[in-house]
C-alpha positions in Angstrom: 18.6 34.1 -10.3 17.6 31.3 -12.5 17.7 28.0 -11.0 20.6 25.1 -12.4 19.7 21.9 -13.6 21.2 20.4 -10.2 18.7 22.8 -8.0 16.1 22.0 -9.3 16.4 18.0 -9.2 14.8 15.8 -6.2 16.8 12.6 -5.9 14.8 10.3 -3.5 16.4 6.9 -2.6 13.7 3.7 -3.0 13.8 0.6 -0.9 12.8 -1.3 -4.1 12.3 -0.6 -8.1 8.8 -0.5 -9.2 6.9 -3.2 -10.1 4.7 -1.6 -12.7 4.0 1.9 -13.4 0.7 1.0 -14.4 -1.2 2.2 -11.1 -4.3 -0.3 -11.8 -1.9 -3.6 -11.9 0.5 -2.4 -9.5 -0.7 -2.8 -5.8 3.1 -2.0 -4.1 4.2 0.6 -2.5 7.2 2.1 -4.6 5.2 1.8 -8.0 2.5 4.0 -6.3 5.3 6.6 -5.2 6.4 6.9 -9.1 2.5 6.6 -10.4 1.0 9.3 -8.0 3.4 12.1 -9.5 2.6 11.5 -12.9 -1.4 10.3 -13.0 -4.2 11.7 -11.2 -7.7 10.3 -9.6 -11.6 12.1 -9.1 -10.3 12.5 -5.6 -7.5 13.9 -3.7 -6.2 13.8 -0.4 -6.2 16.6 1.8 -2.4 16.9 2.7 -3.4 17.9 7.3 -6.3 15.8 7.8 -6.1 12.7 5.0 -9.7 13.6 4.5 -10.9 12.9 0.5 -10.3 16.3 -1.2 -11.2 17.6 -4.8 -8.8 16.8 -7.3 -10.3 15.9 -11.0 -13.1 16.2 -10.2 -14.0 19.5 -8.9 -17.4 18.5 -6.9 -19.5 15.5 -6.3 -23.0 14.7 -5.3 -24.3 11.1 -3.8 -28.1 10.3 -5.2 -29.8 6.7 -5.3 -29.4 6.1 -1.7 -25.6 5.7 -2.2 -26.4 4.1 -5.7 -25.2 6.8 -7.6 -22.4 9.5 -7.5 -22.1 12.4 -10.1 -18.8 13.9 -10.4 -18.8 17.1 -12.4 -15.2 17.1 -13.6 -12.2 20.4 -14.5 -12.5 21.5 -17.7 -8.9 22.8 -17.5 -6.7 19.4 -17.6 -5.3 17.6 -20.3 -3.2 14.1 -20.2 0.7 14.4 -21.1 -0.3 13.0 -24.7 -1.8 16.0 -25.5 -5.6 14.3 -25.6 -8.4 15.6 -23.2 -9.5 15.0 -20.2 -13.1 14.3 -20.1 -16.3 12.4 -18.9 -15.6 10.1 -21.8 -11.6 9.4 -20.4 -13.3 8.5 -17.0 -15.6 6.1 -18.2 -12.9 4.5 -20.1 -10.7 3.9 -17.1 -13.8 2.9 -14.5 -14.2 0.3 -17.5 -11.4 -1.0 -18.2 -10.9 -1.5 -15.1 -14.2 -3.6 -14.6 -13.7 -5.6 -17.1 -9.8 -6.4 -16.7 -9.3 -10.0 -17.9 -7.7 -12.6 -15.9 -4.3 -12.6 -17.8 -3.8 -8.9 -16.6 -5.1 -9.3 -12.9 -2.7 -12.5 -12.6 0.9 -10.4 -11.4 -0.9 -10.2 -8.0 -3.4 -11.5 -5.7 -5.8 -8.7 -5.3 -6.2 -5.7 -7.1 -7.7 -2.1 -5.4 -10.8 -2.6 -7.8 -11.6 -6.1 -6.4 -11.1 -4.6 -3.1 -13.4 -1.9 -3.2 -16.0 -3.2 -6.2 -15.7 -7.1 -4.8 -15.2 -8.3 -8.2 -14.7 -7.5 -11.8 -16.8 -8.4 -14.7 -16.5 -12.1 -14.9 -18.1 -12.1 -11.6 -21.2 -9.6 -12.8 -23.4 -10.8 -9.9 -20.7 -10.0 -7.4 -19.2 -6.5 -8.4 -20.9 -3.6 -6.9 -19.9 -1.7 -9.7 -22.7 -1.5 -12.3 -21.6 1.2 -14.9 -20.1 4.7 -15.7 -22.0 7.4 -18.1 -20.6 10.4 -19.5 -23.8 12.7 -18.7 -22.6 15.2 -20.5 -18.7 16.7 -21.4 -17.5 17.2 -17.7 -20.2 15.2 -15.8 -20.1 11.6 -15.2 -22.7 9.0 -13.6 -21.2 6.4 -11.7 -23.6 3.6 -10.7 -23.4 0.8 -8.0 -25.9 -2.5 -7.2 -25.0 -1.3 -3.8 -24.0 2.0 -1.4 -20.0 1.9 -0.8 -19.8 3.9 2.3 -16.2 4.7 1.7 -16.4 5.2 -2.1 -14.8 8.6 -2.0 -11.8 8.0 -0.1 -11.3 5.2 -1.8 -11.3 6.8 -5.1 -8.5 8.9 -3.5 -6.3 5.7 -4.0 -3.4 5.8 -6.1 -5.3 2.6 -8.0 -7.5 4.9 -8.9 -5.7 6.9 -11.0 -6.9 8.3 -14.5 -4.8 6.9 -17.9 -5.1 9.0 -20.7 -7.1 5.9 -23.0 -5.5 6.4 -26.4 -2.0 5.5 -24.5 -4.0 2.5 -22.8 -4.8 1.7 -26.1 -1.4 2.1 -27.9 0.2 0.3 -24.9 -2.1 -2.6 -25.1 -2.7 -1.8 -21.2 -4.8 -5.3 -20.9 -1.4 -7.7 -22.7 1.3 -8.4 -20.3 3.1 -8.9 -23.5 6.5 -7.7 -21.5 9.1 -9.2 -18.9 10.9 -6.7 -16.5 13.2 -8.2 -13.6 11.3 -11.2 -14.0 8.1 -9.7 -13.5 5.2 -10.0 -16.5 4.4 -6.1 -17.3 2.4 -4.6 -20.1 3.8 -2.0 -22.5 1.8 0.3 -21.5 2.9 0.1 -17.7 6.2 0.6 -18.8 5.3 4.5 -19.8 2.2 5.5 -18.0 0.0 8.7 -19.4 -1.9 10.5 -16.8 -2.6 14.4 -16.1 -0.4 15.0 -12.9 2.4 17.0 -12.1 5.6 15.1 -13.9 5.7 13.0 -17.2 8.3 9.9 -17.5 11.3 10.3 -18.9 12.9 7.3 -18.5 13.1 3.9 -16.0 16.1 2.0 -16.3 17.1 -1.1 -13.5 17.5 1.0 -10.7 16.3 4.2 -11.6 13.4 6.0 -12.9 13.7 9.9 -14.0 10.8 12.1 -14.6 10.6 15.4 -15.6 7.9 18.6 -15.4 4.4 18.9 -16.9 4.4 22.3 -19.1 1.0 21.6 -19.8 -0.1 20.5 -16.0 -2.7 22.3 -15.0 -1.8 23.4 -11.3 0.8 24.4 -9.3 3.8 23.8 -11.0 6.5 23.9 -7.7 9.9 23.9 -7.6 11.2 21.2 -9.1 11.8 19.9 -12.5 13.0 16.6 -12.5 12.8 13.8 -10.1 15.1 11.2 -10.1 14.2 7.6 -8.4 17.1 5.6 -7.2 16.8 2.3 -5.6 18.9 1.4 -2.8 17.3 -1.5 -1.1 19.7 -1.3 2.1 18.3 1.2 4.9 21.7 1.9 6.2 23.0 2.0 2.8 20.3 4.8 1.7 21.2 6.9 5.4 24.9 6.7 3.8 23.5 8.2 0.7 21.6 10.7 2.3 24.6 11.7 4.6 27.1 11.8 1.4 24.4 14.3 -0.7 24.1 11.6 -3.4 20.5 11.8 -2.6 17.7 14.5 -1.0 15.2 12.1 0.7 14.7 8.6 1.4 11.5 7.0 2.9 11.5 3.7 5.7 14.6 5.2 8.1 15.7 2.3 10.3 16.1 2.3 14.4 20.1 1.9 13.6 20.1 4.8 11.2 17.4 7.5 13.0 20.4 8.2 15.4 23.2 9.4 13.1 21.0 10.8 11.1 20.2 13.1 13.7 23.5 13.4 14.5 24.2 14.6 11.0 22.0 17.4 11.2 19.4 15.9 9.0 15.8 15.7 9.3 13.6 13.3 10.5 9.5 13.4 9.1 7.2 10.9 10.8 4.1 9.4 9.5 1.3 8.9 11.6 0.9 4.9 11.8 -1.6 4.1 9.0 0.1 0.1 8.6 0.0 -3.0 10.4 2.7 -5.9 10.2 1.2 -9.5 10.6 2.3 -12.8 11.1 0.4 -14.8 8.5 -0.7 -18.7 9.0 -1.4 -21.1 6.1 -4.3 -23.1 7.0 -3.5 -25.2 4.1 -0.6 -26.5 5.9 -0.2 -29.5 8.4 -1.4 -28.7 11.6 -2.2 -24.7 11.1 -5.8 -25.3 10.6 -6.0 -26.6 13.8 -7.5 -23.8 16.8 -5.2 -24.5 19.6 -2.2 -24.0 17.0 -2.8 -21.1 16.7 -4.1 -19.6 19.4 -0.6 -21.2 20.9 1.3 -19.4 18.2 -0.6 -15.8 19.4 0.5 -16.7 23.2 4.2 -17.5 22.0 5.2 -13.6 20.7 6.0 -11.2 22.5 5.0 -8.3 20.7 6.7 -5.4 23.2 10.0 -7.7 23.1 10.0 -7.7 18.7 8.9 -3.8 19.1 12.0 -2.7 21.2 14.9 -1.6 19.3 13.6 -2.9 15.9 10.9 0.1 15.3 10.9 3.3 15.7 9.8 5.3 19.1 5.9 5.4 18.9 5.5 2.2 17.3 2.2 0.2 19.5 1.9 -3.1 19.1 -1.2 -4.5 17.6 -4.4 -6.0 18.9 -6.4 -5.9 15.7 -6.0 -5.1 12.4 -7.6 -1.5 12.1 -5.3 1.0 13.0 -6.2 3.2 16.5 -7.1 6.6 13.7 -10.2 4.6 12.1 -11.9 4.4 15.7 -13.1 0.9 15.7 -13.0 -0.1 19.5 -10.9 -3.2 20.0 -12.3 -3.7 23.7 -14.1 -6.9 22.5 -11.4 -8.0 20.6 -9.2 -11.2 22.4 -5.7 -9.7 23.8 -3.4 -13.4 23.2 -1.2 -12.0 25.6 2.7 -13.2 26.0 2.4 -16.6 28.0 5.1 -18.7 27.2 4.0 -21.8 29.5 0.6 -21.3 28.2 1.9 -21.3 24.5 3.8 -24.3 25.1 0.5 -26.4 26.8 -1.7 -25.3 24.1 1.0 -26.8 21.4 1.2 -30.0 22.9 -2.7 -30.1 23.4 -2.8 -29.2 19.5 -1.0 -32.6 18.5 1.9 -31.0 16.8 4.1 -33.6 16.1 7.4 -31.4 16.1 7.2 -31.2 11.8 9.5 -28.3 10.6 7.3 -25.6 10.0 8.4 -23.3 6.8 8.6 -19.5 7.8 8.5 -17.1 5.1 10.1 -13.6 5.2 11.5 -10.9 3.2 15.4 -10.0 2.1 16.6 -6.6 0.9 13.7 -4.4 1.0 11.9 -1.9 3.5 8.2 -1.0 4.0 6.3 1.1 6.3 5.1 -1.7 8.1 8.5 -3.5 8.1 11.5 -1.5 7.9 14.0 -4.4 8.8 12.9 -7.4 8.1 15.4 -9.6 8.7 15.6 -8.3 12.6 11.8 -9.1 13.0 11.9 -12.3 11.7 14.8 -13.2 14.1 13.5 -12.1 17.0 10.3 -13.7 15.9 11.8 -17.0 14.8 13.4 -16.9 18.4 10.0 -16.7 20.1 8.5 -19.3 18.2 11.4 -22.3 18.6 11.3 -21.2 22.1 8.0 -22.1 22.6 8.4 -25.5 20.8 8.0 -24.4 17.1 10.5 -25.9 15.2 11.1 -23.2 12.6 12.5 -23.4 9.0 13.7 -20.2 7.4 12.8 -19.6 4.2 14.1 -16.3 3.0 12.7 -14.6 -0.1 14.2 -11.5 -2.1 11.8 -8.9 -2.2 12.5 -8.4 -5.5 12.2 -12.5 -6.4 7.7 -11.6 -6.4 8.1 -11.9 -2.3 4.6 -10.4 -1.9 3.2 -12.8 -4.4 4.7 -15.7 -3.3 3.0 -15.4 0.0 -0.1 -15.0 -1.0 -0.7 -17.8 -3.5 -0.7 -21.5 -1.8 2.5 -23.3 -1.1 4.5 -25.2 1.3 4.7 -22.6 4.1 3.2 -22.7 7.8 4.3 -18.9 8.5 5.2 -15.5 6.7 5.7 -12.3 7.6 3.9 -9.3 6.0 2.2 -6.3 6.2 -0.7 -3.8 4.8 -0.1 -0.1 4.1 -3.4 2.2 4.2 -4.2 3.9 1.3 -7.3 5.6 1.8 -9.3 6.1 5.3 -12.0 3.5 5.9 -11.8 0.5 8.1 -13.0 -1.6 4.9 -9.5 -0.6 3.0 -7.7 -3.0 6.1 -10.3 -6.0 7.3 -11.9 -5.5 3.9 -8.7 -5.9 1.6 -7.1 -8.9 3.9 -10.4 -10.8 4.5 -13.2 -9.8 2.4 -13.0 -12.8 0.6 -11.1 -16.2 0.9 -7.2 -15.5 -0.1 -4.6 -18.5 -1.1 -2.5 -16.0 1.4 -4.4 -17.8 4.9 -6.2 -20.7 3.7 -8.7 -19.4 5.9 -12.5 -19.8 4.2 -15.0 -17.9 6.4 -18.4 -17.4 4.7 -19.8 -15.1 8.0 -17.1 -13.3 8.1 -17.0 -12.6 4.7 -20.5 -11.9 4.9 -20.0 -9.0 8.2 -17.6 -7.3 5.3 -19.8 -7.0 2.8 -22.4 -5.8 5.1 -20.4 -3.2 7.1 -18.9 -2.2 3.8 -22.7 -0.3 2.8 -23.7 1.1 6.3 -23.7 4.7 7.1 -21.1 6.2 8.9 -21.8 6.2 12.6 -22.4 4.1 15.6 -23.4 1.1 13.6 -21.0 0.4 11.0 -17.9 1.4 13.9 -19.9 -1.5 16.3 -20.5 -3.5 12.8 -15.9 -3.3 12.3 -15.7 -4.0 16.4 -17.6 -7.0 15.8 -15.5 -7.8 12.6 -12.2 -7.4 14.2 -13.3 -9.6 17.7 -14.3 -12.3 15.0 -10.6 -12.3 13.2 -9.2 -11.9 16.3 -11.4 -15.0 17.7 -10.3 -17.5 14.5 -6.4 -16.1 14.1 -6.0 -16.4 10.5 -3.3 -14.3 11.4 -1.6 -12.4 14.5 -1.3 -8.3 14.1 2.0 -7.7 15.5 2.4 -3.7 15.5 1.1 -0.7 14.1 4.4 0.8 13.0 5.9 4.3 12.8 7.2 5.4 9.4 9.5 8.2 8.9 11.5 10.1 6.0 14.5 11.6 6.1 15.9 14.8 4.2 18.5 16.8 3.7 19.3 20.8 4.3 18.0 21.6 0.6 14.4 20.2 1.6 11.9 23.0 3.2 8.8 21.5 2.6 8.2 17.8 2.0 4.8 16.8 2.1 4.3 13.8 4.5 1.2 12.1 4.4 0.0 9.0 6.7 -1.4 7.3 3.6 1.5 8.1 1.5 0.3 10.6 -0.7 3.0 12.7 -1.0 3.6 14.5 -4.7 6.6 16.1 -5.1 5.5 19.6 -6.9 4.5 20.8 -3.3 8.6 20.3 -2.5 9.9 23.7 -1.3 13.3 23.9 -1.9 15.8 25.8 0.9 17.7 29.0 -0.5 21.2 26.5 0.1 23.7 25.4 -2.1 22.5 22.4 -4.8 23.3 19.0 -3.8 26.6 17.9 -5.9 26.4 16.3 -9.2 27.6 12.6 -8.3 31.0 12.1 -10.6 31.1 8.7 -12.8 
């Protein structure tokens, strides 16, 4: 029987709309979910163990001491324009992204390639990235001043992802020429070109629709269209799921994971691979000062925020590397919950009682914060009972939240988080503190220095004691407090088999199995 139009669609309710479906400038969670179905990197992920995986590029070889990787490429792709895939359309991305000018690379503080690369090509002595060459059709050089130990999972990163070049180049990738909600995007971001599974069809406020690949060139799946809708409420995106106006959503709250349950639907769960902070400013009044913050550490209560505002399995957090990487955190300080202690070290500080500006998120769930309101509240309460006098500034997610945060301003707190993307200890210590951010005020040349070092050790013994070290050093200065190493979970309806959950969120809806159950009904109006 051949299946309807309605069958064969996978409506999956968003927490927020994309910010950019251009994967290199987007850096947020739900442009990555849109970008991963419709462009592909070198690397993949393997779906059971997260482990880097062929994808691209069918085999590579490390030479150089680390210096050099060859990637000998498929010869059986093409991008959705209809141009090929070749070495020639990898070096054009690796490129391009090197030498991104600082007009593109402004919508955000840190890009993936900075993160990984240390610098772009305004920075030449910095970058560890020293050049791509197209060895021959399918077989590409790709040449660093330095070993990256965790180049190849970090290549698996949705950042990563190859553009077909002659859409960069009709889209003016580099010319943020465009305004959506506010937010500076190029035209090219507004309809990427890549080789995966699903091609855009359309993105509209709200919603973006894509549909099938003919010309993909593996598994095709079950389903031909995918429909993104954004429904910013959790509880409002449980009601949807309940209803059938929608298959799957992603960040299920503590208040919903009970009805839905009771509703018969399912319940997926993410390993933890994210950690929610509390960020300081040291470029505010008072934060730069030790005993500040080490006060602010001993005022939270981490078990007391945990219960009933995340999910069952949620740990709270002692460093920033989550418990799967391996890095011991046995020499890292444990600011346990001392209130009176708190409270001495804050009048030993010299804090004067100023208001102190506490920044958090409205209308929007993450993996690392599924309610953010709740946690701030609960944290807000810790704080002011400790002698903090707290002022709430609340942010719409959608209002550049994330950006706001980490530029300067007039704040003492915020609350935020960092999702994994690929699995290295560098992609967590590395991205937050592997080089001075507006987002902490918080200049450390040493540390900084630890990063880069650990960044090009072997894997082993050395580089895990060379991350311990790193993490009893962050934990030692408190640039900012890890809070909790959050579960995640999905929820789906009857119609869903199959739904591949991934801890680092690579999860591509052609591998969707479909249940032999009635379609979910057309939504009227």
């Amino acid at each position: 029987m051949t299946a309807t139009p309605e069958a064969s669609t996978f409506t999956f309710g968003t927490a927020a709309d994309p910010r950019t479906l251009d994967p290199a400038l987007a850096n947020d969670t739900e442009s990555y979910r849109v970008t991963q179905q419709v462009l592909q990197g070198l690397v993949g992920v393997d779906p059971l163990t997260s482990e880097p995986t062929a994808l691209l590029a069918e085999s590579w070889e490390e030479k150089d001491d680390g210096r050099t990787y060859e990637f000998t490429l498929r010869e059986d792709v093409v991008f959705q324009d209809g141009e090929p895939f070749d070495a020639e359309a990898v070096c054009a991305n690796f490129d391009r992204w090197y030498t991104l000018p600082a007009g593109a690379r402004s919508g955000t503080a840190s890009l993936p390639f900075k993160d990984v690369f240390k610098a772009f090509s305004d920075q030449p002595d910095v970058s560890l990235y020293s050049g791509c060459t197209a060895t021959a059709k399918y077989s590409v050089d790709l040449k660093l001043t330095s070993r990256i130990t965790g180049l190849i999972s970090a290549l698996a990163a949705p950042a990563f992802a190859i553009s077909s070049p002659a859409a960069l180049e009709a889209g003016a990738a580099d010319e943020l020429s465009e305004s959506r909600e506010g937010a500076e995007i190029s035209r090219y971001g507004q309809g990427p070109v890549g080789t995966g599974p699903f091609q855009l069809a359309s993105w509209q406020p709200g919603t973006v629709e894509l549909s099938f690949f003919d010309g993909y060139w593996g598994e095709r799946g079950e389903i031909d269209r995918v429909v993104f809708t954004t429904i910013p409420n959790p509880d409002s995106r449980a009601r949807a799921l309940t209803a059938g106006r929608i298959d799957g959503y992603d960040f299920v709250s503590v208040d919903s994971a009970v009805d839905l349950a009771r509703n018969g639907l399912q319940f997926l769960q993410r390993d933890p691979y994210s950690v929610l902070y509390l960020g300081l400013n040291e470029d505010f009044p008072g934060v730069d000062n030790a005993l500040f913050r080490e006060a602010v550490a001993h005022a939270i209560d981490k078990e007391a925020l945990i219960d009933g505002r995340f999910l069952n399995g949620t740990k709270p957090a002692r460093q920033f590397i989550p418990e799967k990487l391996g890095v011991s955190s046995e020499r890292v300080e444990d600011y346990g919950y001392d209130l009176d202690l708190a409270k001495d070290l804050l009048k030993r500080s010299g804090y004067d009682g100023r208001p102190l500006p506490f920044y958090y998120p409205r209308n929007v769930s993450r993996a690392y914060l599924p309610s953010p309101e709740k946690a701030y509240a609960e944290l807000s309460r810790q704080l002011t009972e400790a002698g903090f006098t707290i002022k709430p500034v609340p942010v719409e997610w959608s209002d550049g939240y994330a950006a706001t945060v980490q530029r300067s301003g007039d704040r003492a707190f915020h609350l935020l988080g960092w999702s994994g993307s690929y699995d290295d200890p560098d992609n967590f210590v590395g991205a937050l503190f592997g080089s001075y951010s507006d987002e902490f005020g918080y200049d450390d040349p040493q540390l900084i220095s630890k990063i880069n070092r650990a960044r090009g050790l072997p894997d082993g013994e050395d580089r895990s004691d060379a991350y311990a070290d790193i993490s009893a050093q962050i934990a030692a200065r408190i640039p900012a407090v890890p809070l909790a190493f959050p579960i995640s979970a999905l929820a789906m309806s009857a119609r869903v088999s199959t739904y591949p959950v991934s801890p680092v969120m690579n999860e591509v809806f052609n591998r969707i199995d479909l249940a032999d159950v009635e379609p979910r009904p057309t939504p009227s109006g």
